[in-house]
N, C-alpha and C positions, 0 to 999 in steps of 0.2 A: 774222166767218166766215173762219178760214184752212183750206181743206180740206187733209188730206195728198197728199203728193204723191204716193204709192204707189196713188192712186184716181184722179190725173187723167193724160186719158188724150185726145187730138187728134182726134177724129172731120174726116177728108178726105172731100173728096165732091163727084166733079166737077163744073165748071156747067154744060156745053156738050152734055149726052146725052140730057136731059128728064124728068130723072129727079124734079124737081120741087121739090128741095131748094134753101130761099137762107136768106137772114138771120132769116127773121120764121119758120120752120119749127121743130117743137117737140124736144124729146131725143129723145121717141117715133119723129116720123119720121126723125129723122136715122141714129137710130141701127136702125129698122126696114128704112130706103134698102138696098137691096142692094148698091149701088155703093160705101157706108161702107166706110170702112178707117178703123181704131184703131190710133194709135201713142202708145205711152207716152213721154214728151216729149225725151227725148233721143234716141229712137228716128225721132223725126219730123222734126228739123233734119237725124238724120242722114240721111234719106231725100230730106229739100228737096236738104239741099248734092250729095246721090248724082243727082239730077231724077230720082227714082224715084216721085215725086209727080207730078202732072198737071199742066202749065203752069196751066191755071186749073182753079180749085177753089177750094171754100169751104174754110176752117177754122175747127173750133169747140171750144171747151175746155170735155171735161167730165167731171165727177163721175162717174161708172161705180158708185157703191156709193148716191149719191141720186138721182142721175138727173139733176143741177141742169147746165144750161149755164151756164157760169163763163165765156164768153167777152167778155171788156171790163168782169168785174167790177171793180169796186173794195176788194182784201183788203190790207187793214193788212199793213203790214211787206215790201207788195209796192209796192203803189202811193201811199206815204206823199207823194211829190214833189209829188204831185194837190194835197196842202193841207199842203201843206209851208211854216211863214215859215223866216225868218234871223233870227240874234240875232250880233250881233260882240264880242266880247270889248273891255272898255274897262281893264278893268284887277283885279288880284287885290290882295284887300286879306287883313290877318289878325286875327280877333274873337276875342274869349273866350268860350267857351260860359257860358251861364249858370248851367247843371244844373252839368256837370263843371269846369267853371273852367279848361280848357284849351284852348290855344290852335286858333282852326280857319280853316287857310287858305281863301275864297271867290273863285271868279270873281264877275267885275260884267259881262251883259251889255247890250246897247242889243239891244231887239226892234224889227225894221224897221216894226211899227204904233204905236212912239214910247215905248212904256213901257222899264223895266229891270229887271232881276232879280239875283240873286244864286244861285251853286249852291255847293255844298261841293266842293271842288275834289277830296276824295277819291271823292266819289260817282261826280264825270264820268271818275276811273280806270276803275270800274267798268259804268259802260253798258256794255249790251251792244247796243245799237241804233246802227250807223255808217255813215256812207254809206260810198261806195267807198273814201274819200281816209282815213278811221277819225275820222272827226269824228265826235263825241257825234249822235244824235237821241233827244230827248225829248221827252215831254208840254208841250206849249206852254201856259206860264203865264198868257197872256190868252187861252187859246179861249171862248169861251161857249158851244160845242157840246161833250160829255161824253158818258160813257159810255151814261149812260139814252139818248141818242139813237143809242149803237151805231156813232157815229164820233169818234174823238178826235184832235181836229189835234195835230199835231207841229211842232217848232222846231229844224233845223240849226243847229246851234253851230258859228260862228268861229271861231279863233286870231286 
């Protein structure tokens, strides 16, 4: 589940007034609360770093087009680190494909749960999945959890 970001939208809402809103409080009332204010997410930091926001106050992230609080969900591509391994590079060797009979450079890496693998070294040109630093992340080749369960670990590649 990645919502667009053109739907999510920071429901504020101060603690200190009685207004009856906290954590376990549903979309309905939050966003029912008359004291609510909506800021679409860049509009919200800009408001923290302005203290145009209320020293204390709840904040809650949510879907405005399904209604869903999205606060401390866990969505792929955001929160990948959550179940993130490491795999280190040990070394690049070069095969012959067996289809095409041409030559195909491979990294070799060590996964930190003990196994290794191999990737095509022109594929990892193209991820497009990077942490900050443009390191590859991919699908981690020893998960046991997949897709039918709706969460797919990933593996930080080394140099």
């Amino acid at each position: 589940m990645n919502p667009k970001l053109e739907h999510l939208r920071v429901a504020v809402v101060p603690t200190e007034t009685g207004n009856g809103i906290d954590q376990q409080s549903t979309v309905e009332e939050i966003l029912n609360c008359p004291e609510t204010r909506l800021y679409a997410l860049t509009d919200y930091f800009k408001a923290q770093n302005d203290e145009e926001i209320d020293l204390l106050h709840w904040s809650f992230l949510i879907d405005i087009v399904t209604k869903e609080d999205l606060t401390g969900a866990n969505m792929p591509g955001i929160h990948m680190a959550e179940k993130m391994h490491t795999a280190h590079l040990v070394e690049e060797i070069r095969v012959k494909d067996p289809d095409s009979k041409s030559d195909v450079d491979l990294a070799i890496y060590k996964h930190e749960g003990g196994g290794m693998f191999a990737m095509d070294i022109s594929f990892l040109d193209q991820v497009v999945n990077t942490d900050d630093f443009d390191r590859p992340i991919i699908p981690d080749p020893f998960s046991d959890s997949g897709a039918e369960e709706g969460e797919i670990e990933h593996v930080l590649l080394f140099d």
